[in-house]
MARBA-3410 file (N, C-alpha, C, O; in Angstrom, 1 decimal):
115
-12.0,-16.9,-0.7,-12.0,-15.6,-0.2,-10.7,-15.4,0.7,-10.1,-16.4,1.2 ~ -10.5,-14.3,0.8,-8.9,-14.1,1.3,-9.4,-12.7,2.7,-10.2,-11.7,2.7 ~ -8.8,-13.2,3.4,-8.5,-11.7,5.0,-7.7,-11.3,4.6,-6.7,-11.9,4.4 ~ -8.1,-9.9,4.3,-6.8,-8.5,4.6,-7.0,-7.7,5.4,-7.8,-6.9,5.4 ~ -6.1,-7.9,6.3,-5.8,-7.4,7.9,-4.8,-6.0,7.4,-3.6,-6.2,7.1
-5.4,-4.7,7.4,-4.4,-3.3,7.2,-3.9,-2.3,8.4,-4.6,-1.9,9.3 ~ -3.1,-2.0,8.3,-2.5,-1.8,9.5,-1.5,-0.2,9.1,-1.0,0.0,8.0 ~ -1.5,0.5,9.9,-0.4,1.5,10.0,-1.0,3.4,10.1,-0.5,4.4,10.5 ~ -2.0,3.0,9.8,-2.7,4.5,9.7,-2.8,5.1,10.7,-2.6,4.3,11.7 ~ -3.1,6.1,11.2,-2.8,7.4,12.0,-2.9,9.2,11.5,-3.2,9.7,10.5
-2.5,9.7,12.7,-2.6,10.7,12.5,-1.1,11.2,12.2,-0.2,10.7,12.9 ~ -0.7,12.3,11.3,0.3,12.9,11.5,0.2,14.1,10.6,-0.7,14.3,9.8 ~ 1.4,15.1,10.8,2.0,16.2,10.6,2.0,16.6,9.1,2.8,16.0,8.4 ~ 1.2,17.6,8.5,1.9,17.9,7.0,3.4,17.6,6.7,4.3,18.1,7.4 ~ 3.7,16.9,5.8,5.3,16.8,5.4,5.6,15.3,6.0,6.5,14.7,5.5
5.1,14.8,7.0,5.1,13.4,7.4,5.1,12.4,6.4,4.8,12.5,5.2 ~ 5.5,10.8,7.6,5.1,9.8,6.2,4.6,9.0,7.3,4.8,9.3,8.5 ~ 4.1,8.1,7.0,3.2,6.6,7.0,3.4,5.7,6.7,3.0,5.7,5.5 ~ 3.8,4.4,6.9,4.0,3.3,6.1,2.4,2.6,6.3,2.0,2.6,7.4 ~ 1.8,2.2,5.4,0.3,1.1,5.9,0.6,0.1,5.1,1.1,0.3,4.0
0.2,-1.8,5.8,0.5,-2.8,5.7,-0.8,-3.0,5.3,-1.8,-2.3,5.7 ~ -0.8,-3.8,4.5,-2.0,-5.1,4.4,-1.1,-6.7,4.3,-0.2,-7.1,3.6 ~ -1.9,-7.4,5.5,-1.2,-8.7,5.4,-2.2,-9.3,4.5,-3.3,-8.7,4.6 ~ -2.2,-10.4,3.7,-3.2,-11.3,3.8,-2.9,-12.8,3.8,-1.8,-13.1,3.6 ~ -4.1,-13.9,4.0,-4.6,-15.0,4.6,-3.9,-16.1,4.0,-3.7,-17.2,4.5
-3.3,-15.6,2.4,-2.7,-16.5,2.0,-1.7,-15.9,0.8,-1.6,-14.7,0.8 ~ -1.2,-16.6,0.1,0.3,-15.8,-1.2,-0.8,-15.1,-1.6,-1.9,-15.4,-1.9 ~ 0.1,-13.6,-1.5,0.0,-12.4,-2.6,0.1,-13.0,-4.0,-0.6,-12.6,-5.0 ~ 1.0,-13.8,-4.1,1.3,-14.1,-5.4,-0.3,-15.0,-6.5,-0.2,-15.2,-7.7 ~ -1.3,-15.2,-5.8,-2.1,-16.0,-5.7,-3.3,-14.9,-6.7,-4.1,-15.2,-7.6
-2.9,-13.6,-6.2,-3.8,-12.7,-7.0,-3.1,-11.7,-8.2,-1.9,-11.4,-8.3 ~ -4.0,-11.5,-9.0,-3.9,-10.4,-10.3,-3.3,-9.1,-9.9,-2.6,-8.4,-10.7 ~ -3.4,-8.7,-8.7,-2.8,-7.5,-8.7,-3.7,-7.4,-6.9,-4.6,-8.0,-6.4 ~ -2.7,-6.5,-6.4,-3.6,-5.8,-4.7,-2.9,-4.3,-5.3,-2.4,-3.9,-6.3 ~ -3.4,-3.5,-3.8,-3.2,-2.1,-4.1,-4.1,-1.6,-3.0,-4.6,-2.1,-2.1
-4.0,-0.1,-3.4,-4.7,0.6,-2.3,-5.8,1.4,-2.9,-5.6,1.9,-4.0 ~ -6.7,1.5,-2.4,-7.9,2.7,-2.3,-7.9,3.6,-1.6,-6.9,3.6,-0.9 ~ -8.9,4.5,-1.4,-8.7,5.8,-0.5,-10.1,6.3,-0.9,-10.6,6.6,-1.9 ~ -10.7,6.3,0.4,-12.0,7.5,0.7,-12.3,8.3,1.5,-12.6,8.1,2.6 ~ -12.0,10.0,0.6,-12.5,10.7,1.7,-14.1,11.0,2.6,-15.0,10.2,2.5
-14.2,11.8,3.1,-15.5,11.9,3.9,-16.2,13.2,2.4,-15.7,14.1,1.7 ~ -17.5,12.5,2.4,-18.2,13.3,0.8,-17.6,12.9,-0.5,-18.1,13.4,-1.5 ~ -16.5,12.0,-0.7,-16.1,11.6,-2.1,-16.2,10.3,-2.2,-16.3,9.4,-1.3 ~ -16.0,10.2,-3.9,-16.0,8.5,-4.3,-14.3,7.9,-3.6,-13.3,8.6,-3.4 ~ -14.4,6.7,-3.5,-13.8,6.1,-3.7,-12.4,5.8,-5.1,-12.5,5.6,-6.3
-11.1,5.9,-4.2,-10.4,6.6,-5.5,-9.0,5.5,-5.4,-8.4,5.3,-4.3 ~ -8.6,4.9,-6.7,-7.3,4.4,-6.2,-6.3,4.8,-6.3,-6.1,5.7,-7.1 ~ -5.3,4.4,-5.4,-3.7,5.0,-5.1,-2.7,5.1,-5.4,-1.9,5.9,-5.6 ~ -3.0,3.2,-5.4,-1.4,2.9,-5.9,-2.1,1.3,-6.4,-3.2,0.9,-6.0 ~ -1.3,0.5,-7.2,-1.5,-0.9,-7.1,-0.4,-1.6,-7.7,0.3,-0.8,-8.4
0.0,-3.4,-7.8,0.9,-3.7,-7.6,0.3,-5.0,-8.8,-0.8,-5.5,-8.5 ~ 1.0,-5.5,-9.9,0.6,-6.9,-10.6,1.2,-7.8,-9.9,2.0,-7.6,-9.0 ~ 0.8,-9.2,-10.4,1.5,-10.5,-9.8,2.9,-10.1,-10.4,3.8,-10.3,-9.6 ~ 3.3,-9.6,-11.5,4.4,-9.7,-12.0,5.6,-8.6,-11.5,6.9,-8.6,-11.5 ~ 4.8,-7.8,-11.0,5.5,-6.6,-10.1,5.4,-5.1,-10.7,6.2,-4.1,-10.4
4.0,-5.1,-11.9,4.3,-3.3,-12.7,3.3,-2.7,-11.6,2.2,-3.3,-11.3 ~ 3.5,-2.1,-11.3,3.1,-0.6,-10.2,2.2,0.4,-11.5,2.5,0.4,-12.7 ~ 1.1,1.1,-10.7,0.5,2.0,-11.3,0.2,2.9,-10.1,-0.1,2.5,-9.0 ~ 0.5,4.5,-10.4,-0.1,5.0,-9.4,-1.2,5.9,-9.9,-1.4,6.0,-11.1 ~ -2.1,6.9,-8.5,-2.6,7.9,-9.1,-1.6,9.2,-9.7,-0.5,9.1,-10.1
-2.1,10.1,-9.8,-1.3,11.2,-10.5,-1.1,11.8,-8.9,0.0,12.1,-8.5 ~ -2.0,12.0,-8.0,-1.8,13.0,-6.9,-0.5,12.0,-5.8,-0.1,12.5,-4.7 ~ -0.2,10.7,-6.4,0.6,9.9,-5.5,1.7,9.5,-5.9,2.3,8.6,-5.3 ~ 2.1,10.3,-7.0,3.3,10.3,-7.6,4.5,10.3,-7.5,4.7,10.5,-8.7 ~ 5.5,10.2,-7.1,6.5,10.9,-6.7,6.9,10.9,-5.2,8.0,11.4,-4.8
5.9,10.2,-4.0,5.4,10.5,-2.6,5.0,9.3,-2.3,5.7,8.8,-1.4 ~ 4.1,8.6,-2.7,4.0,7.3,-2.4,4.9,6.0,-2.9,5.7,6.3,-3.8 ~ 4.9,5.2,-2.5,5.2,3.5,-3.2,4.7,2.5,-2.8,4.4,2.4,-1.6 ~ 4.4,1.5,-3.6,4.1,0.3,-3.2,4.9,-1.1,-3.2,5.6,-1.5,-4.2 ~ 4.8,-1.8,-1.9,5.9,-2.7,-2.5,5.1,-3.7,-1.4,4.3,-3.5,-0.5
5.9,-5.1,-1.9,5.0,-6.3,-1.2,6.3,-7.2,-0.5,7.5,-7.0,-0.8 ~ 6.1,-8.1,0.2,6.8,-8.8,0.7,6.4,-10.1,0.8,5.6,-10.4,1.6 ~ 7.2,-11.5,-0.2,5.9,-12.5,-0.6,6.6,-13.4,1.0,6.0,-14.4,1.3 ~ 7.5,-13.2,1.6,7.5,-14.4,2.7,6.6,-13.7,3.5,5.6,-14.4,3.6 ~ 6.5,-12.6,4.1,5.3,-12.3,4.7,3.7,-11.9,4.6,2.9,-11.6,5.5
3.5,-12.2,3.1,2.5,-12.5,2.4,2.0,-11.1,2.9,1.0,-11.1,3.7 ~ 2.8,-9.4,2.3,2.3,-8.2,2.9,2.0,-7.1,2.0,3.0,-6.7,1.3 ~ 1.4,-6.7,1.8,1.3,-5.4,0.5,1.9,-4.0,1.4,1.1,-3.5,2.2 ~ 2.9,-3.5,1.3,2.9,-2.4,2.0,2.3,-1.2,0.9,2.0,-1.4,-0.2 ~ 2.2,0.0,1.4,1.8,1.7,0.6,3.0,2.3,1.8,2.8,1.9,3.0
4.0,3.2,1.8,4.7,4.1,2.1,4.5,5.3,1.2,4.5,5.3,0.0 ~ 4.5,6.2,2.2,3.4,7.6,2.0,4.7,8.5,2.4,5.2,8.2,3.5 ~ 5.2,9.5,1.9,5.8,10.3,2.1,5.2,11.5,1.9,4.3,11.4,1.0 ~ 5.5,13.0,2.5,5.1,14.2,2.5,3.7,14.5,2.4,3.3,15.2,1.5 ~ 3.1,14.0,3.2,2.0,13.8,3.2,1.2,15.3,3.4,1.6,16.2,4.1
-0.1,14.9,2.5,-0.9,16.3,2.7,-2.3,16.2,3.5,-2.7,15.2,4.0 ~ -3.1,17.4,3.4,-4.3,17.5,4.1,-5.0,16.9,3.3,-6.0,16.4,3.6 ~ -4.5,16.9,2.3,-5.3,16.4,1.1,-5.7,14.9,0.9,-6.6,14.3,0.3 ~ -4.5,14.3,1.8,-4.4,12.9,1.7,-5.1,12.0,2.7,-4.9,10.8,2.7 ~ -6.2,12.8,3.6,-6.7,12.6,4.7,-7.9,11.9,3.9,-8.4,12.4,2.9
-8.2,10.2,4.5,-8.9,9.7,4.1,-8.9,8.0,4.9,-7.9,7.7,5.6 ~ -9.9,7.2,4.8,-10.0,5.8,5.0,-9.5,5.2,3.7,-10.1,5.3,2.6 ~ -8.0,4.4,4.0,-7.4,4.0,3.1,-7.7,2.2,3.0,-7.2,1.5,3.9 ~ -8.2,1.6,2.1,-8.5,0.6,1.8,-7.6,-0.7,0.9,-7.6,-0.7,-0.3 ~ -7.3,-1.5,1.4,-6.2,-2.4,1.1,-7.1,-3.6,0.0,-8.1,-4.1,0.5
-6.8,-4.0,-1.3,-7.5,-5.1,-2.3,-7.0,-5.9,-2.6,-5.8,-5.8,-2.6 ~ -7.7,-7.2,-2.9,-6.9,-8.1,-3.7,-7.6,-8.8,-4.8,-8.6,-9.5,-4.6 ~ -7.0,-8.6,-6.1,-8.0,-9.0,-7.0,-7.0,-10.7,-8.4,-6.1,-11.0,-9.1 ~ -8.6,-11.1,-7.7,-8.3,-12.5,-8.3,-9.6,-12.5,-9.3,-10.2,-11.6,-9.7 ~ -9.7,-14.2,-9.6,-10.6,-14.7,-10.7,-12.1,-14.6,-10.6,-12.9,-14.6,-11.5
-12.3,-14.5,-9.1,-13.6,-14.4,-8.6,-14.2,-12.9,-8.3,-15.4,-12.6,-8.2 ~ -13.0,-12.1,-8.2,-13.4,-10.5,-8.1,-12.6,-10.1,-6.9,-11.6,-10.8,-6.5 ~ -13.0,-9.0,-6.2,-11.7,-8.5,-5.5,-12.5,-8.6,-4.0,-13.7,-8.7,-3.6 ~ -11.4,-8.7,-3.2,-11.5,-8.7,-1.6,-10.7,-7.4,-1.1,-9.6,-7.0,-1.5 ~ -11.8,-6.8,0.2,-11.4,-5.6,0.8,-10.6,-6.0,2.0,-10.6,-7.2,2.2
-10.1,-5.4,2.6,-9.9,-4.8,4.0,-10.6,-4.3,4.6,-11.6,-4.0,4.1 ~ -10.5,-4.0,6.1,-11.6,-3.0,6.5,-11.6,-1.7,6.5,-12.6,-1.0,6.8 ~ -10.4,-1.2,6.1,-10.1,0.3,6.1,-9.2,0.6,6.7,-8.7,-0.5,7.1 ~ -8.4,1.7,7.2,-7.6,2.6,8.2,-7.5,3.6,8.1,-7.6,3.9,6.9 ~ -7.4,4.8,8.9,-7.6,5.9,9.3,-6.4,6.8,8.8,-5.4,6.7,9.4
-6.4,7.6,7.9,-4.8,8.7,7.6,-5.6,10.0,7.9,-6.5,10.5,7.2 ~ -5.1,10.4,8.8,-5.3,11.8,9.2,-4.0,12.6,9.4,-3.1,12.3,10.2 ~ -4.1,13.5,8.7,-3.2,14.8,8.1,-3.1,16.0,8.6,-3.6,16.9,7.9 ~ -2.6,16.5,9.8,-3.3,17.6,10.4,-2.0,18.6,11.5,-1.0,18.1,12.1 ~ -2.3,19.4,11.5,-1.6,20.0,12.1,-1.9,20.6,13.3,-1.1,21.3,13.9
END
């Protein structure tokens, strides 16, 4: 089992950005892929962005163009950098890591979008 410690969320301004971190416990390189999730308040659980061991990126369609993901393997960190952010994007964003045994969460963090 691996700790993912997520970090960066807040509140900010339509048109703002965000960077949010996930560190974890041991090599990124160790898992199939990490990435991000996102839940709003009354919806499912939805993913964002995510990253392979080998480095192909997938995003959602609403994260297109505004988001990226990128990792950092000396500091063993998954970043999500969030550009122009909307009301829409307001949600507990959740950091994964998926290996042979199945996937490990984060605890969440807070993106509130507001003006």
């Amino acid at each position: 089992q691996v700790q993912l410690v997520e970090s960066g969320g807040g509140l900010v301004q339509p048109g703002g950005s965000l960077r949010l971190s996930c560190a974890a416990s041991r090599s990124i390189f160790s898992f199939n892929a990490m990435g991000w999730y996102r839940q709003a308040p009354g919806k499912e659980r939805e993913l964002v962005a995510m990253i392979t061991s080998i480095g192909d990126t997938n995003y959602a369609d609403s994260a297109k163009g505004r988001f990226t993901i990128s990792r950092d393997r000396a500091k063993n960190t998954v970043y999500l950098q969030m550009n122009s952010l909307k009301p829409e994007d307001t949600a507990v964003y959740y950091c994964y890591a998926a290996g042979p045994l199945g996937r490990d969460w984060g605890q969440g963090t807070q993106v509130t979008v507001s003006s």
